[in-house]
C-alpha positions, 0 to 999 in steps of 0.5 A, spaced: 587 791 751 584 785 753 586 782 760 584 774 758 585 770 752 580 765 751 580 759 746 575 754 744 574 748 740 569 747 736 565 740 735 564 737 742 566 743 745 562 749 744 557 746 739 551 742 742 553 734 739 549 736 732 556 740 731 551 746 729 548 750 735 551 754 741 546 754 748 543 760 749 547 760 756 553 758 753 552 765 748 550 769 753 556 767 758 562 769 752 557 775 750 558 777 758 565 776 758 567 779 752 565 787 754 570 785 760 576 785 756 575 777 754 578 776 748 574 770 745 578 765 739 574 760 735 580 753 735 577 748 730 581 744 725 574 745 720 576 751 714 576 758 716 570 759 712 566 753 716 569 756 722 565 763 720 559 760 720 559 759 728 563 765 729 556 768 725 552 765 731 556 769 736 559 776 734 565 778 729 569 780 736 570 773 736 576 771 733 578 764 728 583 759 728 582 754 723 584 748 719 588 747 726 593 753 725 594 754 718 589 759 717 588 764 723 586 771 725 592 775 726 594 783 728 595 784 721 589 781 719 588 772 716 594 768 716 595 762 712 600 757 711 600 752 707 601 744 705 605 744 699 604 742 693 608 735 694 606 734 700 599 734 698 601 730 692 603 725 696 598 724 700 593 722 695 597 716 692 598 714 699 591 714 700 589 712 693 592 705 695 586 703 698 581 708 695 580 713 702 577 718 703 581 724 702 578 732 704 582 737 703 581 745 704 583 752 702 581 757 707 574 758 702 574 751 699 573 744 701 574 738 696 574 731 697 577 725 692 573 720 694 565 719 695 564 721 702 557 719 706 554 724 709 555 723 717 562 721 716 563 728 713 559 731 718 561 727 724 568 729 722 567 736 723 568 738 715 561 739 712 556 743 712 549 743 707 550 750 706 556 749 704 558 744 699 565 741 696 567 740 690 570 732 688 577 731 685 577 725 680 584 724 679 591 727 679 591 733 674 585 735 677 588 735 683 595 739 681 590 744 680 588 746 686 594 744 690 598 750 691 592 752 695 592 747 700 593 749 707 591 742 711 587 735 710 583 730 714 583 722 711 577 717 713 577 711 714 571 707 712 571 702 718 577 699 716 583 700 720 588 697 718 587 700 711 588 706 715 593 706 720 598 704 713 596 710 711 598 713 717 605 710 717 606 712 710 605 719 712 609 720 717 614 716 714 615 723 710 616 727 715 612 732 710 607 734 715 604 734 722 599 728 723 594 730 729 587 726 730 580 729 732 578 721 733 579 714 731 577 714 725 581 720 722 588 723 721 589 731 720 594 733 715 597 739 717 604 743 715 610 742 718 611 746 725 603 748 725 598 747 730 594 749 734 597 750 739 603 755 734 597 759 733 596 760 739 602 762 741 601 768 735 596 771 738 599 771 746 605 775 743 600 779 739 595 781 745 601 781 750 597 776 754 601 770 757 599 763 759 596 764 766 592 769 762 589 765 758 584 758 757 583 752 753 577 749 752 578 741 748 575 734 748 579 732 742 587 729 740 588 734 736 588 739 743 593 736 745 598 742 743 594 747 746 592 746 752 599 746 754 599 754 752 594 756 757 595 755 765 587 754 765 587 747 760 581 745 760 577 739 758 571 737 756 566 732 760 566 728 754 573 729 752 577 723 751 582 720 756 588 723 754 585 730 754 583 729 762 590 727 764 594 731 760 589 738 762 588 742 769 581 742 770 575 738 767 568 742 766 561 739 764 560 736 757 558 741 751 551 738 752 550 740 759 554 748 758 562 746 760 564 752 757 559 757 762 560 752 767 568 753 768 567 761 767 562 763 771 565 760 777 572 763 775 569 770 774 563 770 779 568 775 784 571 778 779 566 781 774 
């Protein structure tokens, strides 16, 4: 049995700023860990099988949570909550009025409704070139798909207005719970879903509680999180609110956060 949970993020927390890479000493620091009884999660908002592609550059012993808490390894195996069909129904008319993007996923497949440049996708933590999406060109197509949806991220194209209408329009329908990786994105999760939900799965399962176990974030959407773990920890490159709301602040992701926290916490102890 595991003595300590731990839970990353992933872009601007255990990824270098290319949202692709882990340092070597950052790898080196968890594969250390792990072989004294660490268990170590993935904590992303991208799909489950994005998120394996990082779980890929450490080890299969590193367990996900993905699109913030729909999908996620549980004792029994994955487990999935979904969007709804209505719902996301809903959000593409809210977000067709001004013609914004939409990306949706299941745990295997992203779409998109409208065309996404490059950068925003990557930037949004969403998109890999290996990986690819498939577009939706209207309702129909959609209704198809729709059942399968477990989250969703809407992005802006610069105008922020446009956006922050969106925004009401969904939480006016108290359909699901709207969280944030940035400025220029709203996530759509399933009603009483998050991260931190998960999190709080995976404790009970491990029988590891909260002065066991630590959170690492630099985002809006870790908010939830942090607050399931005695050890919250934000980035150096974290926003603001993530710093007041954590009990300790580490280095960015770009000078090895991650490693820097845990190897003072566990220099005496391992």
């Amino acid at each position: 049995m595991s003595k300590y949970l731990v839970f990353m993020d992933l872009d601007g927390t255990l990824l270098s700023s290319d949202h692709k890479h882990i340092s070597v000493r950052t790898k080196a620091t968890i594969e250390r860990l792990q072989k004294h009884d660490v268990k170590f999660y993935i904590a992303t908002g991208r799909m489950y099988e994005l998120a394996k592609i990082t779980q890929n550059l450490l080890n299969p012993e590193v367990g996900l949570i993905t699109s913030n808490g729909a999908v996620f390894d549980g004792i029994n195996g994955r487990e999935v909550t979904l969007l709804g069909s209505k719902t996301v129904e809903l959000a593409y008319q809210i977000t067709q009025v001004n013609k914004l993007p939409m990306m949706l996923f299941t745990p295997e497949t992203a779409y998109f409704t409208e065309k996404i440049p490059h950068f925003i996708a990557q930037n949004a933590g969403n998109f890999d070139e290996a990986f690819g999406y498939k577009e939706i060109e209207n309702l129909e197509e959609l209704r198809q798909v729709a059942d399968k949806i477990t989250n969703g991220v809407v992005l802006s194209r610069g105008d922020m207005d446009e956006l922050n209408q969106a925004k009401a329009k969904l939480a006016d329908s108290k359909k699901l719970r709207l969280s944030s990786s940035g400025p220029d994105n709203i996530e759509m999760i399933p009603l009483k879903t998050d991260k931190a939900t998960a999190i709080q799965q995976v404790q009970w399962e491990q029988r590891i509680d909260a002065d066991h176990t630590f959170v690492f974030g630099d985002g809006m959407n870790d908010l939830g999180m942090m607050q399931q773990a005695k050890y919250s920890v934000a980035m150096g490159n974290g926003v603001s609110t993530i710093k007041e709301q954590a009990n300790y602040v580490t280095e960015t992701n770009a000078k090895d956060g991650i490693a820097v926290f845990l190897e003072k916490f566990f220099k005496d102890e391992f």
